[in-house]
PDB file as gemmi writes it, atoms N, CA and C in Angstrom:
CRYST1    1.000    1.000    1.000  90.00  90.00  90.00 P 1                      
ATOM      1  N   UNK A   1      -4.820 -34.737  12.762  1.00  0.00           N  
ATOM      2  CA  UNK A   1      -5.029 -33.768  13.812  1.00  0.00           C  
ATOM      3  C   UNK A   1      -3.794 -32.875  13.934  1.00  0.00           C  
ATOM      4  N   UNK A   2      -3.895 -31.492  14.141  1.00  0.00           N  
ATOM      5  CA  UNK A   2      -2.994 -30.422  13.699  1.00  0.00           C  
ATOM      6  C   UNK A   2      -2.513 -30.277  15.662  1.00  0.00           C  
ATOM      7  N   UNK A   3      -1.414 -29.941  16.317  1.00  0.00           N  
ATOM      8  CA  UNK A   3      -0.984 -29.698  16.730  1.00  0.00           C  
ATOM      9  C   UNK A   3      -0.137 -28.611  17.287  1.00  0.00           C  
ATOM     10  N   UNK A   4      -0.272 -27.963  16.038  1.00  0.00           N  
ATOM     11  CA  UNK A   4      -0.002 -26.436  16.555  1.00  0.00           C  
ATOM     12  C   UNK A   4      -1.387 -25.213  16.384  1.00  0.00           C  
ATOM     13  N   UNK A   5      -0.746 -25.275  17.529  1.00  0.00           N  
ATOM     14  CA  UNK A   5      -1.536 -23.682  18.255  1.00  0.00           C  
ATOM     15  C   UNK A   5      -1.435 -22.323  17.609  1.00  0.00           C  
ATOM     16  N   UNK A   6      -2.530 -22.073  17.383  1.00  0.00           N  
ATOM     17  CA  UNK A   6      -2.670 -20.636  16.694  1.00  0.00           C  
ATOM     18  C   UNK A   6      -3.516 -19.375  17.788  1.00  0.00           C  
ATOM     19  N   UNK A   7      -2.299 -18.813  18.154  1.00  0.00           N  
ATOM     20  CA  UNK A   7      -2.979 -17.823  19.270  1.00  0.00           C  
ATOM     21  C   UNK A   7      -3.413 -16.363  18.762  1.00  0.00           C  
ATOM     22  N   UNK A   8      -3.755 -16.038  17.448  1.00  0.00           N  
ATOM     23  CA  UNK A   8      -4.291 -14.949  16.620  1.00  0.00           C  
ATOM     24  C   UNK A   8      -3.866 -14.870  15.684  1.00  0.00           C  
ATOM     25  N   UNK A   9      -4.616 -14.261  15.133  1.00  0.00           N  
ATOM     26  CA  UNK A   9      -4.364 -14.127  13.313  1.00  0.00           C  
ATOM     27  C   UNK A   9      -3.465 -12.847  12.993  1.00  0.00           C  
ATOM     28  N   UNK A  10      -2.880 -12.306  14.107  1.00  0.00           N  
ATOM     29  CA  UNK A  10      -1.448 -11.262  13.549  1.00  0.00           C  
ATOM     30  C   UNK A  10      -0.551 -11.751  12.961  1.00  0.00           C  
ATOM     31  N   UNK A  11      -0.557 -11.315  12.010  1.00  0.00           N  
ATOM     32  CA  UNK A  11       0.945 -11.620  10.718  1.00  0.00           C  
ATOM     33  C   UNK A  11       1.800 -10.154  10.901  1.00  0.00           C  
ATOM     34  N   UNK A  12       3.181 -10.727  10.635  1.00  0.00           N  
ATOM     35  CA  UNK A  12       4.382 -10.104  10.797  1.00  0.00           C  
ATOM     36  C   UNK A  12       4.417  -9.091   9.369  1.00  0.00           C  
ATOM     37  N   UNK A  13       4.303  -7.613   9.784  1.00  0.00           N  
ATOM     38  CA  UNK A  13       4.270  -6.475   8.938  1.00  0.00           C  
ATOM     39  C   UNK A  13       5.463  -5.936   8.759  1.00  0.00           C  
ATOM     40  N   UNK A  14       6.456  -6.405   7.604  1.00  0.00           N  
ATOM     41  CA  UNK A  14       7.634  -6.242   7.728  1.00  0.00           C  
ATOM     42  C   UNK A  14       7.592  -4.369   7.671  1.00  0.00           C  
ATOM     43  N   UNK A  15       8.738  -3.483   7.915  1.00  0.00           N  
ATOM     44  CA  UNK A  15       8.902  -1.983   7.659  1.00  0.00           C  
ATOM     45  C   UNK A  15      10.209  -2.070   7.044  1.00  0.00           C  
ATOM     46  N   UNK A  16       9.614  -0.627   5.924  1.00  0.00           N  
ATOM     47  CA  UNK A  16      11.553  -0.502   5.413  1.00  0.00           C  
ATOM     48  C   UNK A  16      12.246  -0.029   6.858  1.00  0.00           C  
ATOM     49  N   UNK A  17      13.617   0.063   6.194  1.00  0.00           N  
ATOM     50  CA  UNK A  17      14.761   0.493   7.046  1.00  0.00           C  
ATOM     51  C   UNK A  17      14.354   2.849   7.148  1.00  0.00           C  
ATOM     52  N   UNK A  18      14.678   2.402   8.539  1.00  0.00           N  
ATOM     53  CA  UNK A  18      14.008   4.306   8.553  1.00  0.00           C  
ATOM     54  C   UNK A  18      15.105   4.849   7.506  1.00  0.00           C  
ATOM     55  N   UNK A  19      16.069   4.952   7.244  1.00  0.00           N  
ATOM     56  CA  UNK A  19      16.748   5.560   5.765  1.00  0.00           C  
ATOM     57  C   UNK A  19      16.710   4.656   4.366  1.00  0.00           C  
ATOM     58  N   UNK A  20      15.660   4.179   4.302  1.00  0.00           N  
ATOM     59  CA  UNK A  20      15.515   3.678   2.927  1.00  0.00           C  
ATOM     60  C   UNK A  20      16.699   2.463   2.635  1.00  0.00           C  
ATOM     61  N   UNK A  21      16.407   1.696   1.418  1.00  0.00           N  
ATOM     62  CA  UNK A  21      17.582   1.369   0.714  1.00  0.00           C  
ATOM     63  C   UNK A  21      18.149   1.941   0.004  1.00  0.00           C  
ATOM     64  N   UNK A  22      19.313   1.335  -0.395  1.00  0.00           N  
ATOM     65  CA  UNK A  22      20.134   1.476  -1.587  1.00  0.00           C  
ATOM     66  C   UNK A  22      20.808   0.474  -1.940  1.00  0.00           C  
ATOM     67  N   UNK A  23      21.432   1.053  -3.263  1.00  0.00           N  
ATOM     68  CA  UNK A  23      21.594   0.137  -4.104  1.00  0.00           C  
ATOM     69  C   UNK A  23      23.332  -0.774  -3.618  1.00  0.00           C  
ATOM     70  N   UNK A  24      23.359  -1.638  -4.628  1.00  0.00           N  
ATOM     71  CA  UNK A  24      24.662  -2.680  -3.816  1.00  0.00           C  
ATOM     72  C   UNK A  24      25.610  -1.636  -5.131  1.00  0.00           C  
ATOM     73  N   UNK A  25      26.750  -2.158  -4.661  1.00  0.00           N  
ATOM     74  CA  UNK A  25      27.821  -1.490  -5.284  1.00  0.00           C  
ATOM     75  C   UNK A  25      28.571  -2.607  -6.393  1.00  0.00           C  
ATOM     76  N   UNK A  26      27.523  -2.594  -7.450  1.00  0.00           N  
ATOM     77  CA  UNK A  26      27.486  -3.639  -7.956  1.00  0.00           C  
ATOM     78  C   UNK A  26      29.047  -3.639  -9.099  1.00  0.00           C  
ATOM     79  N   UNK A  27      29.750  -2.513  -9.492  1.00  0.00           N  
ATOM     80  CA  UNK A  27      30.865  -1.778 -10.002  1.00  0.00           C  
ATOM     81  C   UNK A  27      32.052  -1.997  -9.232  1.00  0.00           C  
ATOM     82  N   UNK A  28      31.696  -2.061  -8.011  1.00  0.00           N  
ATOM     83  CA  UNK A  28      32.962  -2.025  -6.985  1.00  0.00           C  
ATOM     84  C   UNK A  28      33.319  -0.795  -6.804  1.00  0.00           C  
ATOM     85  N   UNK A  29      32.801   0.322  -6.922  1.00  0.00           N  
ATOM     86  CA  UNK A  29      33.208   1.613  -7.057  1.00  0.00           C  
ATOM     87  C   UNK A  29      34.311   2.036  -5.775  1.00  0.00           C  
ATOM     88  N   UNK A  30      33.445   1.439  -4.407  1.00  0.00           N  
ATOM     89  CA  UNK A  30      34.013   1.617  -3.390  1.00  0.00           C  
ATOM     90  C   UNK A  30      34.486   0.725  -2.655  1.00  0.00           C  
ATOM     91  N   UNK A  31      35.306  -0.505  -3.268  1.00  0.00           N  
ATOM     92  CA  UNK A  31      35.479  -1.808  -2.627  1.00  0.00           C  
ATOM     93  C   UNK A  31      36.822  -1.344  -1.980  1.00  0.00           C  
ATOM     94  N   UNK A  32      38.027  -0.426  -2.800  1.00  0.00           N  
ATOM     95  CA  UNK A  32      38.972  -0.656  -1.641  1.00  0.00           C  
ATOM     96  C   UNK A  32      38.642  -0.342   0.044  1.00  0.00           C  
ATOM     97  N   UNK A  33      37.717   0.473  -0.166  1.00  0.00           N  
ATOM     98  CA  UNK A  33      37.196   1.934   1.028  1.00  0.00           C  
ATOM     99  C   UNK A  33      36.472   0.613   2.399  1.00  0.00           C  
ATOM    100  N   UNK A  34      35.501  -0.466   1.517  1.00  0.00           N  
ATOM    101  CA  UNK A  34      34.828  -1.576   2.069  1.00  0.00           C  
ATOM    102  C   UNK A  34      35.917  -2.463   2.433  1.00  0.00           C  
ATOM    103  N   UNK A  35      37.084  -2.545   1.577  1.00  0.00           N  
ATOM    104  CA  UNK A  35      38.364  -3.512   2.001  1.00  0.00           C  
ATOM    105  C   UNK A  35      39.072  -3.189   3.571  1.00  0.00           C  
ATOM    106  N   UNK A  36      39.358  -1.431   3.424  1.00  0.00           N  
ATOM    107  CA  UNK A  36      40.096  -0.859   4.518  1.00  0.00           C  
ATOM    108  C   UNK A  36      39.010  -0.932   5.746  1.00  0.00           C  
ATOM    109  N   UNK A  37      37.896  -0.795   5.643  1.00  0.00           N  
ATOM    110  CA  UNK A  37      37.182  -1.046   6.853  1.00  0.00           C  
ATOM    111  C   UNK A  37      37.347  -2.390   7.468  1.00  0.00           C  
ATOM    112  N   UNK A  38      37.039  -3.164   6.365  1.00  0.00           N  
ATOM    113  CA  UNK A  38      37.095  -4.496   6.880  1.00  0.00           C  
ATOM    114  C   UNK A  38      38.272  -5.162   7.477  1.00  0.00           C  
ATOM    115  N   UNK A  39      39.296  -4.907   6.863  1.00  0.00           N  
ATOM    116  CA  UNK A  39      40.806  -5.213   7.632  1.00  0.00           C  
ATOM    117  C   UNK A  39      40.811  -4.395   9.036  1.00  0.00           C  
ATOM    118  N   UNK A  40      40.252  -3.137   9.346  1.00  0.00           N  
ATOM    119  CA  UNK A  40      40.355  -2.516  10.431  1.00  0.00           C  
ATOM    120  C   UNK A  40      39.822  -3.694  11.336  1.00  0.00           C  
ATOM    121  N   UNK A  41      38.513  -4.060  11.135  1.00  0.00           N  
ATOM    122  CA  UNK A  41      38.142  -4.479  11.493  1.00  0.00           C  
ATOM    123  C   UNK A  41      38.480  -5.875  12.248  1.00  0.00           C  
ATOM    124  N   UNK A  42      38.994  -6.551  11.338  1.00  0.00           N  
ATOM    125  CA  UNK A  42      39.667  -7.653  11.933  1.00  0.00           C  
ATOM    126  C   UNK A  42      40.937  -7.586  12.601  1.00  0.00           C  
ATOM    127  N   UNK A  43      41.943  -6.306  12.313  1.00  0.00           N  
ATOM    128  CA  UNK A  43      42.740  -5.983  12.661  1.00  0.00           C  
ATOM    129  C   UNK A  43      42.343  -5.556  14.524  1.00  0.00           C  
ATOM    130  N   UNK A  44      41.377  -5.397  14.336  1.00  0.00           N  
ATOM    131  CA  UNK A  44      40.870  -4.777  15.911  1.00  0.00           C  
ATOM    132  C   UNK A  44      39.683  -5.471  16.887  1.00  0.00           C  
ATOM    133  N   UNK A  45      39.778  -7.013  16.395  1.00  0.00           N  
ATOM    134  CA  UNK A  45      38.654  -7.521  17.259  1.00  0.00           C  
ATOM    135  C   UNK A  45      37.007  -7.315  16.885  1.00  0.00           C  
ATOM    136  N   UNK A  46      37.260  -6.562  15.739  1.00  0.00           N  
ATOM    137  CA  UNK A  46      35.715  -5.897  15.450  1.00  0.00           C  
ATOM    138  C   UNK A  46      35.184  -4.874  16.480  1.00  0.00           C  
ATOM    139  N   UNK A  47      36.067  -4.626  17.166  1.00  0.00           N  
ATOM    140  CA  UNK A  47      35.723  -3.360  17.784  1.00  0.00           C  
ATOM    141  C   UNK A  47      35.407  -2.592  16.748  1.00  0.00           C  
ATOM    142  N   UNK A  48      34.463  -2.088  16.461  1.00  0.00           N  
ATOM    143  CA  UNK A  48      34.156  -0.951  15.155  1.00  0.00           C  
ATOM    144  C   UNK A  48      34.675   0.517  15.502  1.00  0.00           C  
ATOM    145  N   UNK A  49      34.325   0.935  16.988  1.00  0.00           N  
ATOM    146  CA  UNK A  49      34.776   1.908  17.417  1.00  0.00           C  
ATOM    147  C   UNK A  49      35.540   3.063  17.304  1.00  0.00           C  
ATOM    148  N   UNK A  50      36.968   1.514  16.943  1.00  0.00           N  
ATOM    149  CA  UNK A  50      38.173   1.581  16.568  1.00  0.00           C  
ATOM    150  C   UNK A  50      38.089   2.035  14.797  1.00  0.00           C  
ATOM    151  N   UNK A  51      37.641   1.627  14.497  1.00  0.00           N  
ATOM    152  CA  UNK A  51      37.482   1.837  12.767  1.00  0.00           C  
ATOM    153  C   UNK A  51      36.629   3.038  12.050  1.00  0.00           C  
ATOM    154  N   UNK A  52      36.662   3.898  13.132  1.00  0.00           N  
ATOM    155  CA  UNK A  52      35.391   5.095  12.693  1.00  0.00           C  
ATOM    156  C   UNK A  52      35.843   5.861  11.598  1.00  0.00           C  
ATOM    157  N   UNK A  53      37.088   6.198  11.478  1.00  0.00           N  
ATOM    158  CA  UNK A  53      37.759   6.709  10.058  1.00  0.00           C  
ATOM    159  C   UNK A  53      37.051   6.293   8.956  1.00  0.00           C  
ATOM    160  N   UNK A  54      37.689   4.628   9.186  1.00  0.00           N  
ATOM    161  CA  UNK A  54      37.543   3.740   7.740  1.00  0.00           C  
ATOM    162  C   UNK A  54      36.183   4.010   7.659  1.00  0.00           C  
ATOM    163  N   UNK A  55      35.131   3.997   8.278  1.00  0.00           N  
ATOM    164  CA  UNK A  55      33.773   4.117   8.087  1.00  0.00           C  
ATOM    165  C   UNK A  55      33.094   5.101   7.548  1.00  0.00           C  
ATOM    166  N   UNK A  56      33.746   6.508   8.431  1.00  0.00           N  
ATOM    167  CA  UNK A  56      33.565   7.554   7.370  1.00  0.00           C  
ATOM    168  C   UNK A  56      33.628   7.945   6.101  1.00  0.00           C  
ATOM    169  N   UNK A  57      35.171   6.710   5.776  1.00  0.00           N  
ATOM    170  CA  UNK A  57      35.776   7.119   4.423  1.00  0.00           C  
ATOM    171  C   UNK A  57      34.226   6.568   3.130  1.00  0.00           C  
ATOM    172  N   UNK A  58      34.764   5.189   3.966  1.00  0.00           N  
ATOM    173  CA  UNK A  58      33.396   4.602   2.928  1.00  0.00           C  
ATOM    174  C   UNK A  58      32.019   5.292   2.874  1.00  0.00           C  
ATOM    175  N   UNK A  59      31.280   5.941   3.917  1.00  0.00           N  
ATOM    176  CA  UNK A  59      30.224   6.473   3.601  1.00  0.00           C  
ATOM    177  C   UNK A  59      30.184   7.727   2.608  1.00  0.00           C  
ATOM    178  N   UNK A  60      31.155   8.421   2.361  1.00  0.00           N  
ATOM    179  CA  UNK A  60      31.853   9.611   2.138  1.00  0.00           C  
ATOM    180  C   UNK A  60      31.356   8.530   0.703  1.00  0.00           C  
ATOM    181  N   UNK A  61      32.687   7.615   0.192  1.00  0.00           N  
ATOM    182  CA  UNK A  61      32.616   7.053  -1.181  1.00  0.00           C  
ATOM    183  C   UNK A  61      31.273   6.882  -1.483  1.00  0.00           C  
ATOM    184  N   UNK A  62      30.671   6.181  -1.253  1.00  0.00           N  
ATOM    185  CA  UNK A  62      29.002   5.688  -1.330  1.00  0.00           C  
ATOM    186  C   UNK A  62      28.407   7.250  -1.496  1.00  0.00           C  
ATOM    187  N   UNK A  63      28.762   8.340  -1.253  1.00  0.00           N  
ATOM    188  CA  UNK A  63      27.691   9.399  -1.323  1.00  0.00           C  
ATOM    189  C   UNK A  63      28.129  10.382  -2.588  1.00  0.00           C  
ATOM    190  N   UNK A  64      29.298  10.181  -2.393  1.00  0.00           N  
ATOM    191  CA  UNK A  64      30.290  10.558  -3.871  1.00  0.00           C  
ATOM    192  C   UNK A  64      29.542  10.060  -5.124  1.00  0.00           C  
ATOM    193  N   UNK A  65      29.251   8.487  -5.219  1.00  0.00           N  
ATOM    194  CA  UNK A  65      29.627   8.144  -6.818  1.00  0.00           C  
ATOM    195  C   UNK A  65      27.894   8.037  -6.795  1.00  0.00           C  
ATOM    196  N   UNK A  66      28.095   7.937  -8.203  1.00  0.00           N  
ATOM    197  CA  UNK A  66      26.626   7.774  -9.040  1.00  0.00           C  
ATOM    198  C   UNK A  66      26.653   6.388  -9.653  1.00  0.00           C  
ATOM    199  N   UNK A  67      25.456   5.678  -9.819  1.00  0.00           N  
ATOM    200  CA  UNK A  67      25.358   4.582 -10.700  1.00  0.00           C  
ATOM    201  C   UNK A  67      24.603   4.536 -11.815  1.00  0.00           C  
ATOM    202  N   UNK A  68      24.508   3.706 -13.064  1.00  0.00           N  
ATOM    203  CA  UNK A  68      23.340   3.545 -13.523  1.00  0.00           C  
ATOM    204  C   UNK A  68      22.256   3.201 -12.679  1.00  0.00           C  
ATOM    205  N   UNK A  69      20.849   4.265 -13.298  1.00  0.00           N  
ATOM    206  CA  UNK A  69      19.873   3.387 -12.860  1.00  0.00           C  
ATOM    207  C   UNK A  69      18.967   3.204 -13.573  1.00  0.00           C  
ATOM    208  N   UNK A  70      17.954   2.379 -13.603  1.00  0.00           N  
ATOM    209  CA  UNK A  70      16.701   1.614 -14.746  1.00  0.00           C  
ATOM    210  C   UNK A  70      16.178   2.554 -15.733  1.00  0.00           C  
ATOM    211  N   UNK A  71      15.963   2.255 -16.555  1.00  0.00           N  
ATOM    212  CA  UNK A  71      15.619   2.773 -17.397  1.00  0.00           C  
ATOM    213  C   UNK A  71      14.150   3.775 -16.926  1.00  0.00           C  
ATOM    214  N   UNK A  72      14.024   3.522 -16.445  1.00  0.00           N  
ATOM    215  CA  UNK A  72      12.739   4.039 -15.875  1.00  0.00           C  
ATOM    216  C   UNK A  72      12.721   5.277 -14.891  1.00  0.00           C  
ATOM    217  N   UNK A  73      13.934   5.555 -14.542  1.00  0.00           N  
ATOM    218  CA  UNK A  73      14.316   6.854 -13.351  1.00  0.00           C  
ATOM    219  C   UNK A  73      15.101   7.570 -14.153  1.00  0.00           C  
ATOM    220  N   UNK A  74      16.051   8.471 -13.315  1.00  0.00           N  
ATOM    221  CA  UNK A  74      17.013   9.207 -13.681  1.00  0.00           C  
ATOM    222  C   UNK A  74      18.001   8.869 -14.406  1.00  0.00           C  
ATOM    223  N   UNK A  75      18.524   9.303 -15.090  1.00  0.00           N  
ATOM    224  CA  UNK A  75      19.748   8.472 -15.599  1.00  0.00           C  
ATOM    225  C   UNK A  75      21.146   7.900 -14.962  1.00  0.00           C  
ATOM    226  N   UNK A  76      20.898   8.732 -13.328  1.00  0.00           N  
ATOM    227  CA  UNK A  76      22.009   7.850 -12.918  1.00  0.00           C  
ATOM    228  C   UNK A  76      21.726   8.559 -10.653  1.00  0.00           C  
ATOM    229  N   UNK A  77      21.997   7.400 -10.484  1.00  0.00           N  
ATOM    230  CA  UNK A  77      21.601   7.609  -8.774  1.00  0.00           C  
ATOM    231  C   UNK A  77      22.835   7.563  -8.167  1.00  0.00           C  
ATOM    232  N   UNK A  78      22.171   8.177  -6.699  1.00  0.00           N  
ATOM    233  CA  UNK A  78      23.910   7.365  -5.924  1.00  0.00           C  
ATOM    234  C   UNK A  78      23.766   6.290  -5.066  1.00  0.00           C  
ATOM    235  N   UNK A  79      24.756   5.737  -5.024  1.00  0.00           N  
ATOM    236  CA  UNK A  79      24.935   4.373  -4.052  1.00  0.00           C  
ATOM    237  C   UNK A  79      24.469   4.398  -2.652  1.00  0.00           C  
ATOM    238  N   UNK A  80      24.349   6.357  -2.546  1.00  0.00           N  
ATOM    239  CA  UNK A  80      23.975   6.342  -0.733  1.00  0.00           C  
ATOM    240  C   UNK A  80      23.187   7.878  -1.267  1.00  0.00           C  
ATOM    241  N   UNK A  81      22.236   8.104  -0.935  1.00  0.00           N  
ATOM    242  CA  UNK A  81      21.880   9.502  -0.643  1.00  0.00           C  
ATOM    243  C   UNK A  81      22.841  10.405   0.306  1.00  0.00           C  
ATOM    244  N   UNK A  82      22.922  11.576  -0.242  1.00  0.00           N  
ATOM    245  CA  UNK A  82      23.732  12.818   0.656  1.00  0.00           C  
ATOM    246  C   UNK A  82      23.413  12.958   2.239  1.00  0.00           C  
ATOM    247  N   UNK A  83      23.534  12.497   3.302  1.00  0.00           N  
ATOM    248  CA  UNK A  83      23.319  12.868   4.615  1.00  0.00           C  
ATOM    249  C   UNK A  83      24.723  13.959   5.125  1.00  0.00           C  
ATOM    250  N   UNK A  84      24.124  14.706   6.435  1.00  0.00           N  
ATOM    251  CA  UNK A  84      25.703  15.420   6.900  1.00  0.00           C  
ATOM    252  C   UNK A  84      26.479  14.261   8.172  1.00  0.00           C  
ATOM    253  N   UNK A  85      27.386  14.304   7.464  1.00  0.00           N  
ATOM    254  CA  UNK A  85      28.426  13.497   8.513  1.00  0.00           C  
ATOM    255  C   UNK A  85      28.054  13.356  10.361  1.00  0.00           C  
ATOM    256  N   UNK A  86      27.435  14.671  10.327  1.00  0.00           N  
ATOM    257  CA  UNK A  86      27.238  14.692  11.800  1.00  0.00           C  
ATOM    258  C   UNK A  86      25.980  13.989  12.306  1.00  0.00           C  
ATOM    259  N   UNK A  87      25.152  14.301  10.932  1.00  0.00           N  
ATOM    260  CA  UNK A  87      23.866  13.129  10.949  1.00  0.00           C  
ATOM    261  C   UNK A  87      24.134  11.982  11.227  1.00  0.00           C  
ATOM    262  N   UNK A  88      25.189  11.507  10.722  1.00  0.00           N  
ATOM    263  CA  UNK A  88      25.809  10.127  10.754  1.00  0.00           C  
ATOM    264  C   UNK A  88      26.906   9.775  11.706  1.00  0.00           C  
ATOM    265  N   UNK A  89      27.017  10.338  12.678  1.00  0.00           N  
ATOM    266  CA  UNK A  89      27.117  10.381  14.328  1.00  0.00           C  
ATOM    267  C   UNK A  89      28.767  10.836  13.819  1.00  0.00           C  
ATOM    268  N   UNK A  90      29.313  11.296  13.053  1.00  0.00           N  
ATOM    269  CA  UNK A  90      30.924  11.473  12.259  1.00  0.00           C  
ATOM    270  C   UNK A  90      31.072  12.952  12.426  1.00  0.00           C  
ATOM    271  N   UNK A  91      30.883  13.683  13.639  1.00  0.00           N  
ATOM    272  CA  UNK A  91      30.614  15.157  13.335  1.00  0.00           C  
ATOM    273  C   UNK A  91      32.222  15.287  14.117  1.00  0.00           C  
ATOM    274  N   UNK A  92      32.391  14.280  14.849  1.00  0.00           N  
ATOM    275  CA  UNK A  92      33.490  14.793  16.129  1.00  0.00           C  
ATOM    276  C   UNK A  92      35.466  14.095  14.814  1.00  0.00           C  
ATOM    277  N   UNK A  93      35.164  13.801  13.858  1.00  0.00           N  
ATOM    278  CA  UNK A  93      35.886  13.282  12.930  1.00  0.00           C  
ATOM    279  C   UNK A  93      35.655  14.276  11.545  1.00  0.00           C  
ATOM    280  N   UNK A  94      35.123  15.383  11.611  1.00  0.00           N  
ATOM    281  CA  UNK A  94      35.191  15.982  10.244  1.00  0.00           C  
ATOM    282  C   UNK A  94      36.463  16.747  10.620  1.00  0.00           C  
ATOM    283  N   UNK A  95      36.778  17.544  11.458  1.00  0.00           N  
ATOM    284  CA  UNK A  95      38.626  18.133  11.114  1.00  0.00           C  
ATOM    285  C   UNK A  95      39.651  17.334  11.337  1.00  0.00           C  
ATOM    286  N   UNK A  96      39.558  15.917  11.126  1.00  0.00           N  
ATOM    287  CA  UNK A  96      40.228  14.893  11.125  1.00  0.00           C  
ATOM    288  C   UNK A  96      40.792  14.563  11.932  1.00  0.00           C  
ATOM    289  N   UNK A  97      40.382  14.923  13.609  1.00  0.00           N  
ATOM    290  CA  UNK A  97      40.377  14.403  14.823  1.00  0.00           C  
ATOM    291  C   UNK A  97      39.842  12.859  14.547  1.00  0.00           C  
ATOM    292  N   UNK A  98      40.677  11.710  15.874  1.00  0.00           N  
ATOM    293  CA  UNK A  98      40.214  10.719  15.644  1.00  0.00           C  
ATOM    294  C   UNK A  98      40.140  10.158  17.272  1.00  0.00           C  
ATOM    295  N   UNK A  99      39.205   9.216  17.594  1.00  0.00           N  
ATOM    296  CA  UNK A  99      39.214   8.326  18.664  1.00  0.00           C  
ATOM    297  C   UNK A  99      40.406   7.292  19.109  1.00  0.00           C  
ATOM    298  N   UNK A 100      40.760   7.496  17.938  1.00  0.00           N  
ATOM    299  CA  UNK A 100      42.045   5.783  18.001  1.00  0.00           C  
ATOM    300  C   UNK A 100      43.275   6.438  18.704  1.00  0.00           C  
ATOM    301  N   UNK A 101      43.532   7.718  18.898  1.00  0.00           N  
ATOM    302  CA  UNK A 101      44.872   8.036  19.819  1.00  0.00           C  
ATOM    303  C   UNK A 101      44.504   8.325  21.450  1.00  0.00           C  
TER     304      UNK A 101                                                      
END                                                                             
């Protein structure tokens, strides 16, 4: 005798992420950029806030480089699709004004 309760037959419809994936940075292309965030980071409680530079920098790297990709696409993608900085809430940090002073 089964014991658990089945209150409808809705199953969980996973969704992509609203900006897609991408690919891992499987090269390291941008690991120091992922390094300096991450030390901010711990350096500051994980306040991220605090680390909005380092964050920029890395998204910046990620939109920069190209990778291989499968044989089956283009001959080479990027790690992040092109968005504008300001899209990416970084608009008040493009003349290299910062929050941290």
């Amino acid at each position: 005798m089964s014991t658990a309760m089945n209150f409808g037959s809705k199953s969980f419809q996973p969704r992509p992420p609203d900006k897609g994936s991408f690919p891992l940075d499987h090269f390291g292309e941008c690991k120091s950029f992922k390094e300096k965030f991450m030390k901010c980071l711990r350096d500051n409680n994980f306040e991220n806030a605090l680390c909005r530079n380092e964050s920029k920098e890395y998204l910046e790297c990620r939109m920069e480089r190209q990778v291989p990709a499968s044989p089956l696409t283009f001959p080479f993608r990027q790690l992040m699709a092109q968005e504008p900085l300001e899209k990416l809430g970084f608009g008040d940090l493009i003349d290299g004004k910062s929050d941290k002073n």
